[in-house]
C-alpha positions in Angstrom: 4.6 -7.3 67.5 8.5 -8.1 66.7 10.9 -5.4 67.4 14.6 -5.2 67.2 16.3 -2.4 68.9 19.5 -0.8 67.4 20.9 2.2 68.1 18.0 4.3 69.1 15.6 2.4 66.2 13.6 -0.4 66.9 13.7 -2.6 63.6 9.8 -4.1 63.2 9.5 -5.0 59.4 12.8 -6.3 57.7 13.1 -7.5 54.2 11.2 -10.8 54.4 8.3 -9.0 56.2 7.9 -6.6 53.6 8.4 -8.7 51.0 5.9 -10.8 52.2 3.4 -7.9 53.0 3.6 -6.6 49.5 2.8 -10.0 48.3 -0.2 -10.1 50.5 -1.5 -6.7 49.2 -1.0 -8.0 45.4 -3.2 -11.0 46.0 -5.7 -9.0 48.1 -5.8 -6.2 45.1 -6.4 -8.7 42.4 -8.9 -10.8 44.3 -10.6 -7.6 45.1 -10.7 -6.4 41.7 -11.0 -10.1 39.9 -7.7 -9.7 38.0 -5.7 -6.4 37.0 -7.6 -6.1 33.4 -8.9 -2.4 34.1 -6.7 -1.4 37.2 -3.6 1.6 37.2 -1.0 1.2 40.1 0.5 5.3 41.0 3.0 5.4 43.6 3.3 8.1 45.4 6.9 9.7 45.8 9.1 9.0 47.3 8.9 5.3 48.9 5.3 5.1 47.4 6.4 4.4 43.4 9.1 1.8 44.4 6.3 0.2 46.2 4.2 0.0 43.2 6.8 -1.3 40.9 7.0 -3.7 43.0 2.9 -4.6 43.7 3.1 -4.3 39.5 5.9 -6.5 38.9 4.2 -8.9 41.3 0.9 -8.8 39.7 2.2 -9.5 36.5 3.9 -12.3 37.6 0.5 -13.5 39.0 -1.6 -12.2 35.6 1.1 -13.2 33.3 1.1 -9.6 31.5 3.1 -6.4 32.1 1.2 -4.0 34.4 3.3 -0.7 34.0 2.6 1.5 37.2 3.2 5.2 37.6 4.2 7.7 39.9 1.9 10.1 41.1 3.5 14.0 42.5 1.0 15.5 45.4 3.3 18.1 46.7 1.7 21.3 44.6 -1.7 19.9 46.4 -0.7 19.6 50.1 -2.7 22.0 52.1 0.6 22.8 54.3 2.1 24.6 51.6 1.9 27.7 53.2 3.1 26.3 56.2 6.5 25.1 55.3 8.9 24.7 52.3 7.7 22.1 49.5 10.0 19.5 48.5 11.5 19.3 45.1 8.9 18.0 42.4 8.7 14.8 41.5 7.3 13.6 38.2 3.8 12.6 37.8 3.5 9.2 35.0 0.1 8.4 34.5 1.1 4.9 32.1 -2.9 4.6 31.3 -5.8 6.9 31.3 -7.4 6.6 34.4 -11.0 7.5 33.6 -13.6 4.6 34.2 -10.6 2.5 35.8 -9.8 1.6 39.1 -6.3 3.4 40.5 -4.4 2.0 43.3 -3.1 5.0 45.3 0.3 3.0 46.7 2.3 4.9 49.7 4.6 3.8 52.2 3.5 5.0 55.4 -0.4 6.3 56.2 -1.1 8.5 59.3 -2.9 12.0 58.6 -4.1 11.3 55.9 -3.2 14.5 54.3 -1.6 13.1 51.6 -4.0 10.5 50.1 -6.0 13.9 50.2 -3.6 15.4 48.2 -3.5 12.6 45.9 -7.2 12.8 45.3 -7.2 16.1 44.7 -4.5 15.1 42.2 -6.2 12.4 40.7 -9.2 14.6 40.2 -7.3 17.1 37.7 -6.4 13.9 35.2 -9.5 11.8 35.3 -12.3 10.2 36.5 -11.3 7.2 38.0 -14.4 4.7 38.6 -12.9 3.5 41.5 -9.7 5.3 44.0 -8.1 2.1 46.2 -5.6 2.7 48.8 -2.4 0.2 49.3 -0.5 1.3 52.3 3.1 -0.7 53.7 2.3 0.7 57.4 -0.8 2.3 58.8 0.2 4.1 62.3 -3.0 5.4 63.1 -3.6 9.2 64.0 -6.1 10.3 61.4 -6.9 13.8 61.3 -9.3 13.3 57.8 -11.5 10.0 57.5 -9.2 8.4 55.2 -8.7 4.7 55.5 -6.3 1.7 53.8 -8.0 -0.7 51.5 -4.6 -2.9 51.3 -2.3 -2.7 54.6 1.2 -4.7 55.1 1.1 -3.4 58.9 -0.9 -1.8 61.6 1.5 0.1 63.5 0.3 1.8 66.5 2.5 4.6 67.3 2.3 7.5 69.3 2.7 10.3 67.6 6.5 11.8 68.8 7.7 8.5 67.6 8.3 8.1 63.8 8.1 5.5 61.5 11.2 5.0 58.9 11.1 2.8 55.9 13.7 2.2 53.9 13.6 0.7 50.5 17.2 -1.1 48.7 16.4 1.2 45.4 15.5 4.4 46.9 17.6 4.6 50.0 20.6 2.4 48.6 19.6 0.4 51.9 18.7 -3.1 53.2 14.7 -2.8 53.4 13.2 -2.3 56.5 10.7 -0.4 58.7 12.2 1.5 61.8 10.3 2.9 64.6 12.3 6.1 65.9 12.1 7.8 69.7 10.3 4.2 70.8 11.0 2.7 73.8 10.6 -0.3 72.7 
């Protein structure tokens, strides 16, 4: 594994890489599901639904059509509500109905798990998909649910005081990139 070390982060994914990853996870979704006639791409917020407008602008390059992705809001169905302060909402846009199609859950970073729960439990109150895929830009490992990535850019092994940082040119107003905080690397 590549790192670069800067100022207390160690740099292991920069534009290219993650360019190149989500590339990889297009390909690998459309081979998997024969073309995208039939498939919805939801991001999930934040990082998440500028990964999927990207995956969908990708595969419609590919498929020569417009795929229209969407954004898909799991904070009012995280079980640590209670635990902490929820974050603002985010909108939910559901471009297509999802029953009977196949929905690529797209998030940045997958570790818990807790989140693509959320998202299911999320998905579950607008449809019924026939299929639930999972495109992830880093998995660091630590499940604590037995959730797993269909579509990964990365493996990541972590431990679990370090933390993973992605930032993305639209959302962050930042070069892209995937930091690893607290390493030692």
């Amino acid at each position: 594994m590549r790192r670069r070390r800067r100022s207390g982060l160690s740099t292991v994914m920069d534009a290219t890489d993650i360019s190149r990853a989500l590339t990889r996870i297009t390909h690998e979704i459309l081979e998997r599901n024969r073309d995208a006639e039939g498939v919805v791409i939801l991001g999930i917020p934040t990082r998440g639904v500028e990964l999927a407008e990207r995956i969908a602008a990708k595969m419609a390059e590919v498929e020569g059509t417009t795929i229209k992705p969407g954004a898909l809001d799991v904070t009012m169905y995280r079980d640590d509500l209670r635990l902490k302060a929820p974050r603002a909402l985010e909108a939910t846009n559901v471009p297509e109905d999802i029953d009977g199609r196949v929905v690529v859950l797209v998030d940045d970073v997958l570790m818990s798990g807790r989140t693509i729960r959320a998202a299911l439990d999320a998905l579950s109150d607008l449809g019924r998909p026939k299929a639930v895929q999972l495109a992830v830009l880093v998995d660091r490992g630590h499940r604590e649910l037995p959730i797993r990535a269909d579509f990964v850019g990365k493996n990541l092994p972590t431990s679990k005081t370090e933390k993973v940082r992605v930032r993305l040119s639209d959302t962050d107003g930042a070069a892209d990139s995937v930091s690893i905080e607290g390493s030692d690397a």
